[in-house]
N, C-alpha and C positions, 0 to 999 in steps of 0.2 A: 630277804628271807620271806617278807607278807610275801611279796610278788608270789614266788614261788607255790607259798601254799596255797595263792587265791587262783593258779593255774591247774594244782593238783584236783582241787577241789571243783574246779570248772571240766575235767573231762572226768570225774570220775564218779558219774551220772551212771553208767551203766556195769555189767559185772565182765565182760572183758575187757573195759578200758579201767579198771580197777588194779588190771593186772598191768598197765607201760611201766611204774616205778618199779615195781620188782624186778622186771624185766632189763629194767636200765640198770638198777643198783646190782646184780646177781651176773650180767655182760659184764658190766664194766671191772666188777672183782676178777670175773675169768681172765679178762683185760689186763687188768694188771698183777697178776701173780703167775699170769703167763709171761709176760714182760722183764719182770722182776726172778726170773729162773733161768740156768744155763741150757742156750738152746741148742740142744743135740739129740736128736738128728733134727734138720733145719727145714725139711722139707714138712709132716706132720705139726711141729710145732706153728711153722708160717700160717698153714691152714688154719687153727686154734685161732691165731692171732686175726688173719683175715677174715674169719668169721667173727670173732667176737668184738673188733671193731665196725664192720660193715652194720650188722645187728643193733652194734649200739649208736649208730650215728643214724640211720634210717628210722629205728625206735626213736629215738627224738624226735627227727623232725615228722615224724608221724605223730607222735604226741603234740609237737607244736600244731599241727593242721587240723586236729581235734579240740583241743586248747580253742582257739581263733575260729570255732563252727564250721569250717570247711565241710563238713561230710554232713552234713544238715538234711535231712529229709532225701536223700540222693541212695540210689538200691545198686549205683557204680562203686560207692565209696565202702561199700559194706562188702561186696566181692572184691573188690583190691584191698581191704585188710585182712578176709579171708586168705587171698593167695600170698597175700604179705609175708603174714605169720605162720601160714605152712609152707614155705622155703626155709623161712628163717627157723623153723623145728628143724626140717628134715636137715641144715646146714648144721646147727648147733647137733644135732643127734650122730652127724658124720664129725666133726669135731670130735665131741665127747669120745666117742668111740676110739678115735687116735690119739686123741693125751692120756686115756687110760691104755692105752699098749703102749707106749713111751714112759708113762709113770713104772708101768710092770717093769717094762725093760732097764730103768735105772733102779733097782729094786735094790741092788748090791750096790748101790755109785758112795763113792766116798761122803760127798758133803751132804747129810742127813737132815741138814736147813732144805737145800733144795727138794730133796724128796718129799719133804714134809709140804711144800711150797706148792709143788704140783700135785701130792694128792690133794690140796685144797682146790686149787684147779679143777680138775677132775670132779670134782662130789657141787660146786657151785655151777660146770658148765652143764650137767645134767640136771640142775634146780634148772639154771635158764632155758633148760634142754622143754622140761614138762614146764613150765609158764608158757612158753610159745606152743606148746603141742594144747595146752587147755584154752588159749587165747585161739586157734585157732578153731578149737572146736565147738567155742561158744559163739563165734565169729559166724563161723558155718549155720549155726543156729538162727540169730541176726541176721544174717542176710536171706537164709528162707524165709524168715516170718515177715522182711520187709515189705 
């Protein structure tokens, strides 16, 4: 657990890398309460899922690579977190968008656990939605001023 926080504390030097844990902890819920819900239709739901795993395995090891100084004085490493984190909005923001028209669409479904399930889903993949969309736009800011 020190480790952990002597990591958090090591990249969170500046105000877009303030935002990786939110961004892990707010993916990884969509992650699993996407996971944890009956999936139908399979097709929008996989997308959710392939996005909010893809997002949260890259967001780590992006945080690892900051963590470890990797992007150190470097004006490459500030444009590939730039374009990092605006895919990964505009993925999460296409996400979001289809598990709230799947939540809608199970509006009537019997088991009222999972509905509840998925609009949690929904209201956490658009937290993770605007953390990437603000991560990238301070990003953007960062790497002009580099």
């Amino acid at each position: 657990m020190l480790i952990i926080l002597l990591i958090i504390l090591l990249i969170c030097t500046t105000l877009p890398d303030i935002l990786y844990l939110p961004e892990l902890v707010f993916g990884g819920l969509v992650w699993i309460l996407v996971s944890c819900t009956y999936v139908l239709p399979p097709n929008p739901q996989g997308w959710v899922m392939f996005v909010s795993l893809f997002c949260f395995v890259m967001t780590f090891i992006w945080t690892m690579v900051f963590a470890c100084g990797g992007h150190k004085n470097s004006r490459g490493w500030a444009a590939a977190d730039f374009i990092y984190h605006g895919i990964a909005a505009f993925f999460y923001l296409s996400a979001s968008v289809a598990l709230a028209k799947v939540t809608l669409d199970m509006k009537h479904a019997t088991l009222f656990q999972l509905y509840q399930l998925d609009i949690s889903a929904v209201v956490f993949s658009y937290v993770a939605t605007l953390l990437y969309f603000i991560h990238t736009i301070l990003s953007a800011i960062r790497w002009k001023t580099f």
